[in-house]
GUMARDO-842126 format. One line per field, with one value per residue (C-alpha): z negated, x, y; residue number from 1; residue in three letters. Coordinates in Angstrom, 2 decimals, padded with zeros to 5 digits. Layout:
c3 = Z;...
c1 = X;...
c2 = Y;...
k = NUM;...
r = ALA;...
//
This chain:
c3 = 001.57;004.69;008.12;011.05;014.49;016.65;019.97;021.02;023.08;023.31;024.13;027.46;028.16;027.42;025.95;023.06;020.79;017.61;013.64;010.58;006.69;005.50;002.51;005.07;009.07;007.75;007.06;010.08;012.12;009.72;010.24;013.92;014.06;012.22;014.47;017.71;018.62;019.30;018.01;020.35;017.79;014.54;013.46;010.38;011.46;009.21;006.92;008.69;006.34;005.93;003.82;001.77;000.95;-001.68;-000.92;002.99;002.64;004.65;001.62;002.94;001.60;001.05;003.99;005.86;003.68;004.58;008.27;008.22;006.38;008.44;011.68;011.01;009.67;013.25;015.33;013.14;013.51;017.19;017.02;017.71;015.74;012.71;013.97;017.34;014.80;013.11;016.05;016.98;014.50;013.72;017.30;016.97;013.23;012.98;009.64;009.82;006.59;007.08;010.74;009.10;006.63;008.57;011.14;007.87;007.20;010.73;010.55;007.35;008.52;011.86;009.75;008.12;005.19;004.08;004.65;000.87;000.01;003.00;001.55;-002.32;-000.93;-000.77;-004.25;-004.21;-001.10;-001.69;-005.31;-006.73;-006.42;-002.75;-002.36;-004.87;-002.56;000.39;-000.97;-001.77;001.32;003.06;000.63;001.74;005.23;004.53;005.40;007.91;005.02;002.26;004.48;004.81;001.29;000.30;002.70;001.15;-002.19;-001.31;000.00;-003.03;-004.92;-002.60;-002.65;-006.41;-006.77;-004.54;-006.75;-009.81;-007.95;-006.80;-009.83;-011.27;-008.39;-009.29;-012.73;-012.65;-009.62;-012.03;-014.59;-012.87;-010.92;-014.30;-016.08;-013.17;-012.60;-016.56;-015.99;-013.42;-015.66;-018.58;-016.70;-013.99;-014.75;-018.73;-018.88;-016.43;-019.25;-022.10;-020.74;-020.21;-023.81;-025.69;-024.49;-025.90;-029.75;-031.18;-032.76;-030.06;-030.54;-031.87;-028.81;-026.62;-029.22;-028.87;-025.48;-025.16;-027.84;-025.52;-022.98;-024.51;-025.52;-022.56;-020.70;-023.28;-023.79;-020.24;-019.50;-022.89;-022.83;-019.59;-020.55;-023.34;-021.23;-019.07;-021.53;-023.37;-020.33;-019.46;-022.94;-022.75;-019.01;-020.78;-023.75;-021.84;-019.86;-022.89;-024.54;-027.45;-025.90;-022.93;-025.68;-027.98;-024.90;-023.07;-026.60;-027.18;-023.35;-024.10;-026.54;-025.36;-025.22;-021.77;-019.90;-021.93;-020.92;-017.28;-017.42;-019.38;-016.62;-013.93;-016.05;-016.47;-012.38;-011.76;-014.07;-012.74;-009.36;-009.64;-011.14;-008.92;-006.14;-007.52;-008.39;-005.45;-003.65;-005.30;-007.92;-011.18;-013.88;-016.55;-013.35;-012.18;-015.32;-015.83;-012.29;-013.34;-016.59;-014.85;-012.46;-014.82;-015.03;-018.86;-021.63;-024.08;-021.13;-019.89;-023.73;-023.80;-020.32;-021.98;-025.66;-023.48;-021.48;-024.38;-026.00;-023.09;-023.09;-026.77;-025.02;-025.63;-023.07;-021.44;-023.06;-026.71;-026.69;-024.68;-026.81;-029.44;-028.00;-028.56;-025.08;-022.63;-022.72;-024.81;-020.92;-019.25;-021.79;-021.66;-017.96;-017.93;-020.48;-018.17;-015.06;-016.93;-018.02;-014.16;-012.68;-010.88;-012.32;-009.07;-007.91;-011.37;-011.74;-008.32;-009.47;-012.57;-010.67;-007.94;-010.55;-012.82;-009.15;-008.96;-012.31;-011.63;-008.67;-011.35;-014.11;-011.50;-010.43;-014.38;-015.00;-011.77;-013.11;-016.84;-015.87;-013.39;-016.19;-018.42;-016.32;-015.28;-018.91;-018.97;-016.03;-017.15;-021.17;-020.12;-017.03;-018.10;-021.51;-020.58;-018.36;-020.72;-023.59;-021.19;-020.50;-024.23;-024.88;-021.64;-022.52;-026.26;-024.50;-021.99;-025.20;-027.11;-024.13;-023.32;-026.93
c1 = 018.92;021.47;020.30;020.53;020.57;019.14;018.27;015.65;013.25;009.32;007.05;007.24;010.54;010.69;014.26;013.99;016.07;016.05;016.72;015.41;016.32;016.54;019.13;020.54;020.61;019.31;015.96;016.31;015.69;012.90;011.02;011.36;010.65;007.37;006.84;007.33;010.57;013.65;016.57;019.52;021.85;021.84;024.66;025.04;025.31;027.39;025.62;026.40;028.30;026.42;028.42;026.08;026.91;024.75;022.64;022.23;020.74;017.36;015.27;011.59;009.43;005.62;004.29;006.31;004.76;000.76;001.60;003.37;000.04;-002.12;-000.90;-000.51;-003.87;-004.93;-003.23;-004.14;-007.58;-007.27;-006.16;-002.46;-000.08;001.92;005.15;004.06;002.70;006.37;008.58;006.85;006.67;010.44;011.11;009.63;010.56;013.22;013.88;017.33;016.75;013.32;013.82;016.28;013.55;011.13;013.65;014.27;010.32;010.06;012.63;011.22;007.75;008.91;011.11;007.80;007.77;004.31;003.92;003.84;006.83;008.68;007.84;009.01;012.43;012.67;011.64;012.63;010.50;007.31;006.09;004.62;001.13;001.90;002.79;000.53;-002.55;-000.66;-000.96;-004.59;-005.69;-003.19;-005.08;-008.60;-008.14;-008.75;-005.32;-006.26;-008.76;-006.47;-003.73;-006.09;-006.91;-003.13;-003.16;-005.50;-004.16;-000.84;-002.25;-004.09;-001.09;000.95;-001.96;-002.01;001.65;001.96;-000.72;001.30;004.54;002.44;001.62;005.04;006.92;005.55;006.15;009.72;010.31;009.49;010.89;014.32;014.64;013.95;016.70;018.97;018.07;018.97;022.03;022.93;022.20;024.27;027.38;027.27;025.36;025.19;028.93;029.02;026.48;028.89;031.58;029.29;028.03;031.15;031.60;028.29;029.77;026.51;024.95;022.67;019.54;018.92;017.41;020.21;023.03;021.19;021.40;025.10;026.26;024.16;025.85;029.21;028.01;027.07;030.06;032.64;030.57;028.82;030.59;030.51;026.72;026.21;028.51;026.08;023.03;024.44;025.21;022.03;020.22;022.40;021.69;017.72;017.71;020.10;018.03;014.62;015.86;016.17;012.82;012.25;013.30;010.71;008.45;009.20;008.94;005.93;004.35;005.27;004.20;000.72;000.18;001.76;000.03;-002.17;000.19;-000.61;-004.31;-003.13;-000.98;-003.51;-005.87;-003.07;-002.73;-006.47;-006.47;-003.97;-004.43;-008.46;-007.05;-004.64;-006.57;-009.70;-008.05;-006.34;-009.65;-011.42;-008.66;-009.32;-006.04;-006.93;-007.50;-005.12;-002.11;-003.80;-003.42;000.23;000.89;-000.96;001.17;004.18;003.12;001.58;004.59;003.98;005.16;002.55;-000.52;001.77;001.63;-002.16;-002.55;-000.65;-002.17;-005.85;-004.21;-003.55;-006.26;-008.31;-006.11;-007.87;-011.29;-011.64;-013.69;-011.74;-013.32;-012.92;-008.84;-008.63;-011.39;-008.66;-005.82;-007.11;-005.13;-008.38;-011.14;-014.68;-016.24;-013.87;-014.17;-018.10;-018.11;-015.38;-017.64;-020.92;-018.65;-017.77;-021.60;-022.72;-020.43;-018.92;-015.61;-014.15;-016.45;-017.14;-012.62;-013.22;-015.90;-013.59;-010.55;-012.58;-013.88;-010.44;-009.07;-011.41;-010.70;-006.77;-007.32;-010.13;-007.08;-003.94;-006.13;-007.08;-003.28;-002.54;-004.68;-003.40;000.03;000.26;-000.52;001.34;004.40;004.01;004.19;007.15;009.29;008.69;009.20;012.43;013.60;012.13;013.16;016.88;016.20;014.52;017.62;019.79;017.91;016.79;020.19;020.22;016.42;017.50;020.64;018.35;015.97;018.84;020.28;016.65;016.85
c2 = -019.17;-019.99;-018.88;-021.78;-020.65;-023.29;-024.85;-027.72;-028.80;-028.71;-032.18;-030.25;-030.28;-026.29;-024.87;-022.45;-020.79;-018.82;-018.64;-020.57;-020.40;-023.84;-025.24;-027.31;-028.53;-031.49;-029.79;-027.61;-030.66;-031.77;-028.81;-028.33;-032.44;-031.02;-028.69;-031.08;-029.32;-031.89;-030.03;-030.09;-028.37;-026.32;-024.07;-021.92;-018.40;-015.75;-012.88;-009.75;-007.09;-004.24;-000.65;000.59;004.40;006.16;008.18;006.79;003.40;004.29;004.65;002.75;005.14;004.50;005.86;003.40;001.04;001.83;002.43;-000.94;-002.46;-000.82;-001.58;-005.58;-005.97;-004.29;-007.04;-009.94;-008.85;-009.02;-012.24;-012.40;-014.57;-013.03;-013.92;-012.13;-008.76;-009.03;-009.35;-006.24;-003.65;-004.69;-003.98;-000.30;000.60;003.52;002.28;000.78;-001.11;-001.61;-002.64;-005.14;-006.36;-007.41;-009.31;-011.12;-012.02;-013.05;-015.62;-016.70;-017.28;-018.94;-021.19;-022.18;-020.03;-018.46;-014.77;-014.13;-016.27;-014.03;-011.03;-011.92;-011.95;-008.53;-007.22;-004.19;-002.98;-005.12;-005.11;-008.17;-006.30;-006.39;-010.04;-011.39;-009.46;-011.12;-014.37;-014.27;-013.19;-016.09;-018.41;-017.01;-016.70;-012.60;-011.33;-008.51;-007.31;-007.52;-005.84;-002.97;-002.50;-002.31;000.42;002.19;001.50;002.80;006.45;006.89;006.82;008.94;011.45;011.11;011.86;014.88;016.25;015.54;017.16;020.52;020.87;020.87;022.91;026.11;026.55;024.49;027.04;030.48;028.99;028.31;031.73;033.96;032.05;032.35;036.11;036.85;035.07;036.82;039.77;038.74;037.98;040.84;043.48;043.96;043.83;047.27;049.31;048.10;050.35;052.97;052.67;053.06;056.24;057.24;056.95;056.63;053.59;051.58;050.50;047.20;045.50;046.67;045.32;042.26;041.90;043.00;040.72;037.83;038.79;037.95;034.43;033.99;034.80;033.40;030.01;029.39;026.38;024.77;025.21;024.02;020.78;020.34;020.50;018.51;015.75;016.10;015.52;012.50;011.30;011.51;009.68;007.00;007.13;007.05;003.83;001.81;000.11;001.99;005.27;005.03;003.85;006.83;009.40;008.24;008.50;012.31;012.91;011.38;013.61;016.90;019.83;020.61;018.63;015.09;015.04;015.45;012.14;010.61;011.48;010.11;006.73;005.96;007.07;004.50;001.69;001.03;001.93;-001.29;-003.48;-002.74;-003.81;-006.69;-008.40;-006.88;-009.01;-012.38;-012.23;-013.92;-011.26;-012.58;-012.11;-009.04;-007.70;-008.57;-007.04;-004.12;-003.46;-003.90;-001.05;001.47;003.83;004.41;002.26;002.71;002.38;-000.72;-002.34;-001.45;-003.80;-006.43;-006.72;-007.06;-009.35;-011.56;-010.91;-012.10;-015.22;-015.98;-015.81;-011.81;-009.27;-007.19;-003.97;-004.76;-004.75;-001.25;000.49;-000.85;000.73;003.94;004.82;004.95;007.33;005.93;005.98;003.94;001.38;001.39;001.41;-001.56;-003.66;-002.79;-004.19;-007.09;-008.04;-007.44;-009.55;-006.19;-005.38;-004.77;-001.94;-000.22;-000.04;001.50;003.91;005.16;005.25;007.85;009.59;010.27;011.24;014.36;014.88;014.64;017.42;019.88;019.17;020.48;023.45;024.23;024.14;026.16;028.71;028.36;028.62;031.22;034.13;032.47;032.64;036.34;037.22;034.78;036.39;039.87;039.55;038.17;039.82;042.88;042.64;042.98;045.78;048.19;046.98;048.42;051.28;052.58;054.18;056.42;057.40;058.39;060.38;061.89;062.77;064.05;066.28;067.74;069.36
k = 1;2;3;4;5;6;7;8;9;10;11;12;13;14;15;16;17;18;19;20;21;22;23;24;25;26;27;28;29;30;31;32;33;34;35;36;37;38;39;40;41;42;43;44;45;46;47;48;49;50;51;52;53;54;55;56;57;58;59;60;61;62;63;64;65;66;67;68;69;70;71;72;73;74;75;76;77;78;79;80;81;82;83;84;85;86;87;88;89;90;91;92;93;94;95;96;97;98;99;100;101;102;103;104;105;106;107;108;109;110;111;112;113;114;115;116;117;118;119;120;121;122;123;124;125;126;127;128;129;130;131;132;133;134;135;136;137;138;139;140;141;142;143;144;145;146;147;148;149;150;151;152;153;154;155;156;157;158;159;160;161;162;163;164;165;166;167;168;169;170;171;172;173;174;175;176;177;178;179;180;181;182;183;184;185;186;187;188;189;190;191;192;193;194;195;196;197;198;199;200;201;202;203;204;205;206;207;208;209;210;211;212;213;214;215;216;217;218;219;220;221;222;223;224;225;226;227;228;229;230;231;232;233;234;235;236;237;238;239;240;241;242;243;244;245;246;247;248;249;250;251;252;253;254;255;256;257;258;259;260;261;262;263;264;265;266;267;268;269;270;271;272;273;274;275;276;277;278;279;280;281;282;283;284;285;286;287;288;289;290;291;292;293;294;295;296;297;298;299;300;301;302;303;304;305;306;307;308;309;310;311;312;313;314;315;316;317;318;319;320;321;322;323;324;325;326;327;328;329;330;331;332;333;334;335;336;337;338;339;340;341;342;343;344;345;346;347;348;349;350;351;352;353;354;355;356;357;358;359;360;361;362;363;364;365;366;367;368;369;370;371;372;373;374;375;376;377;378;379;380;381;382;383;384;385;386;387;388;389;390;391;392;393;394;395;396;397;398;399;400;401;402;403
r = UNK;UNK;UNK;UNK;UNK;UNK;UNK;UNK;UNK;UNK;UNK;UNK;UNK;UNK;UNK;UNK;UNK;UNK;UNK;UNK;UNK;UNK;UNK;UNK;UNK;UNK;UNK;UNK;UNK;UNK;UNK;UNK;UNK;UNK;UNK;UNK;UNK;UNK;UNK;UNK;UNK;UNK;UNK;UNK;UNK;UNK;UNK;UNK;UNK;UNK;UNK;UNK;UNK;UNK;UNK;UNK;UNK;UNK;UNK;UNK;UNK;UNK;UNK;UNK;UNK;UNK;UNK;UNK;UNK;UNK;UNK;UNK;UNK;UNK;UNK;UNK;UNK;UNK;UNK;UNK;UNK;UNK;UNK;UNK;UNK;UNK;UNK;UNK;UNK;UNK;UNK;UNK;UNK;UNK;UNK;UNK;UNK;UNK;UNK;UNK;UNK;UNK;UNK;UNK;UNK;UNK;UNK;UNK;UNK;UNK;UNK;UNK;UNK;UNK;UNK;UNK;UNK;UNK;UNK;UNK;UNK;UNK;UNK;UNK;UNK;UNK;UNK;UNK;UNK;UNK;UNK;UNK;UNK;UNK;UNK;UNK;UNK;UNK;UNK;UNK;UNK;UNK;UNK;UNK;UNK;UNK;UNK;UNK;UNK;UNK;UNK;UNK;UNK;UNK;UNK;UNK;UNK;UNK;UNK;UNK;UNK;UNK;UNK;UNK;UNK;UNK;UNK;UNK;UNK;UNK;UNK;UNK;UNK;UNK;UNK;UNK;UNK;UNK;UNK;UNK;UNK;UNK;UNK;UNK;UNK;UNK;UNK;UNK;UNK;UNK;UNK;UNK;UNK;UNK;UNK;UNK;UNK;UNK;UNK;UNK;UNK;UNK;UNK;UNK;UNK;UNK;UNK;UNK;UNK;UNK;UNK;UNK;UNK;UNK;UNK;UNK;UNK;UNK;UNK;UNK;UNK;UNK;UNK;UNK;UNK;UNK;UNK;UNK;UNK;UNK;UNK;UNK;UNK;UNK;UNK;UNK;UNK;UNK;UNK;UNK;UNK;UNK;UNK;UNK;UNK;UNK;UNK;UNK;UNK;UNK;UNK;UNK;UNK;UNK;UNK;UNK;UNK;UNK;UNK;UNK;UNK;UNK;UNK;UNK;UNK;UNK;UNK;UNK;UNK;UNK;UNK;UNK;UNK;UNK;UNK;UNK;UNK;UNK;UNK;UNK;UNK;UNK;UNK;UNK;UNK;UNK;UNK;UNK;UNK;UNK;UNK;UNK;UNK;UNK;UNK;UNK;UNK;UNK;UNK;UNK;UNK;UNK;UNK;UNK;UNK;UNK;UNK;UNK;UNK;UNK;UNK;UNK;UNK;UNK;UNK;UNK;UNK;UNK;UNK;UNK;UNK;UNK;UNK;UNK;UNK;UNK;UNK;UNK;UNK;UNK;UNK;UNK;UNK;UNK;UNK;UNK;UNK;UNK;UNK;UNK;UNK;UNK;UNK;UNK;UNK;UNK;UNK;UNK;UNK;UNK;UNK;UNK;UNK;UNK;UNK;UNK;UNK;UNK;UNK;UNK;UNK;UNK;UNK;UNK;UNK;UNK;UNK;UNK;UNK;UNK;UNK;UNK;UNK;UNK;UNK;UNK;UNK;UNK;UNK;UNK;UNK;UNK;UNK;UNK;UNK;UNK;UNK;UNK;UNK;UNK;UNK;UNK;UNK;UNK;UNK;UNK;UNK;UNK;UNK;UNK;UNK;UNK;UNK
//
């Protein structure tokens, strides 16, 4: 929508200036008319050009997000107007973008624009789970509350995905330094022993032949088998972003070994999480649900949400579909349908989603503990394995000599 700047006069014979989206000048003048302003003039003023590089567009990362929420809700509890809370936390962001952002929102909600309507314009910071909890608590008159919740909301699922990213440092990190290390072996090191070997003019034991003649692939075919893992990894991202491949791969992680009940775990954690605080909020279930699929991160938990959605649509609980779905635990179900019977939805979602968040942290700390022997035997079987193929020949010539 075009930007106007204008100027005009109050009943009071006060000047003011500023900025209003309208479709035309026409209906700048309506709305400051509406707003007892006599406009004096309205010009159109040009969309700055902004370079975008990739890579340094000033991400706005969550945390920006619930310290944004947070800090609003504060001064619209104390009573001050929103354009007044927008004007500034947009004067104090160090966001670039985000600074940018809510300039934008400001403008839109002193052009007349509802805070939720302001915020839509700018999908890709503020999810429809954020505006549509915006607009119910515009519609209620519970803004600051609503505002608060969302923060809430949003450290929950920060806290949840650090978990989920500690837990997958550690091993990614052992498993990445032993392959480099044997490597490192292979195209270094082992090449130094064959020389000394073929002086030995004896037949080498079977381990070490191994290991020279990997050595060799290695170093012959290194780039060709890095192009391919390269490519094959391009191929499963391209693969995954298409509907039946994120269908296909969400399945098999689901039902992976030890690390599929840990997502499951995450999914359940999320999905009563999100639509606990949806309802909580006032959002009609059938939209809270469709907000909720949308934002569940896994295809097959996201076509779960949306077959109970339409199944509720037909006059269906909400319990029946998901026990069908065979996706959510037998106790999530039961304590959805006892919600749903006692009128108390909202707080029960919030009861599973606290308890599947313990269970997220006593699952990370099981597969801490799984994974850390696991990977021991993992480093030294291979690092170690090379080492004592290398060495076997000089222990059978040391053997040989001591005779």
């Amino acid at each position: 929508m075009p930007v106007f700047a204008y100027r005009g006069r109050t009943r009071t014979g006060q000047l003011i200036v500023g900025r209003m989206e309208a479709n035309t000048p026409k209906a700048v003048v309506a709305k400051l008319r509406h707003r007892q302003v006599m406009a004096i003039s309205v010009k159109g003023t040009p969309k700055p050009i902004q370079l975008k590089i990739p890579g340094f567009g000033g991400k706005v990362k969550e945390k920006d997000l619930a310290v944004f929420s947070r800090q609003i809700a504060t001064m619209i509890n104390a009573g001050l107007p929103l354009v007044q809370c927008l004007e500034a936390l947009a004067s104090q962001q160090p966001n670039k973008r985000f600074k940018q952002t809510l300039i934008d929102i400001r403008e839109s909600v002193e052009g007349g624009s509802t805070f939720a309507a302001a915020l839509k314009r700018h999908p890709t910071i503020f999810t429809p789970l954020y505006a549509n909890m915006v607009e119910a608590g515009e519609a209620g008159g519970l803004l600051d509350t609503i505002l608060n919740r969302l923060a809430v909301y949003i450290e929950k699922a920060m806290t949840l995905r650090r978990k989920i990213k500690g837990a997958l440092i550690y091993p990614g990190t052992i498993v990445t330094v032993a392959i480099g290390v044997v490597i490192f072996l292979l195209v270094f090191v082992i090449p130094t022993f064959k020389a000394l070997f073929e002086g030995f003019g004896a037949v080498l034991p079977l381990p070490t032949r191994i290991v020279l003649e990997l050595s060799r692939l290695v170093r012959e075919h290194i780039l060709m088998g890095l192009g391919i893992l390269f490519m094959a990894i391009l191929g499963l991202r391209f693969y995954y972003k298409t509907e039946m491949g994120e269908r296909v791969i969400d399945a098999i992680l689901l039902r992976a070994p030890v690390f599929g009940e840990l997502i499951r775990k995450v999914s359940v954690a999320k999905f009563t999480r999100t639509l606990g605080t949806l309802v909580s909020s006032g959002i009609p279930i059938l939209d809270a649900l469709d907000i909720t699929a949308r934002t569940a991160g896994n295809k097959v938990v996201e076509d779960a949400v949306l077959k109970t959605r339409s199944s509720i649509s037909e006059g269906k609980t909400i319990a029946e579909p998901l026990k069908a779905s065979g996706v959510f635990p037998p106790m999530v179900v039961q304590m959805i349908s006892v919600g749903e019977q006692t009128g108390a939805l909202d707080s029960m979602l919030a009861k599973i989603a606290d308890f599947y968040d313990a269970e997220v942290d006593q699952a990370v700390a099981n597969l801490t503990a799984l994974l850390e022997p696991v990977l021991m035997v993992f480093l030294g079987v291979t690092v170690g394995g090379v080492i004592i193929a290398m060495y076997l020949p000089i222990f059978r010539l040391v053997h040989v000599v001591g005779r």
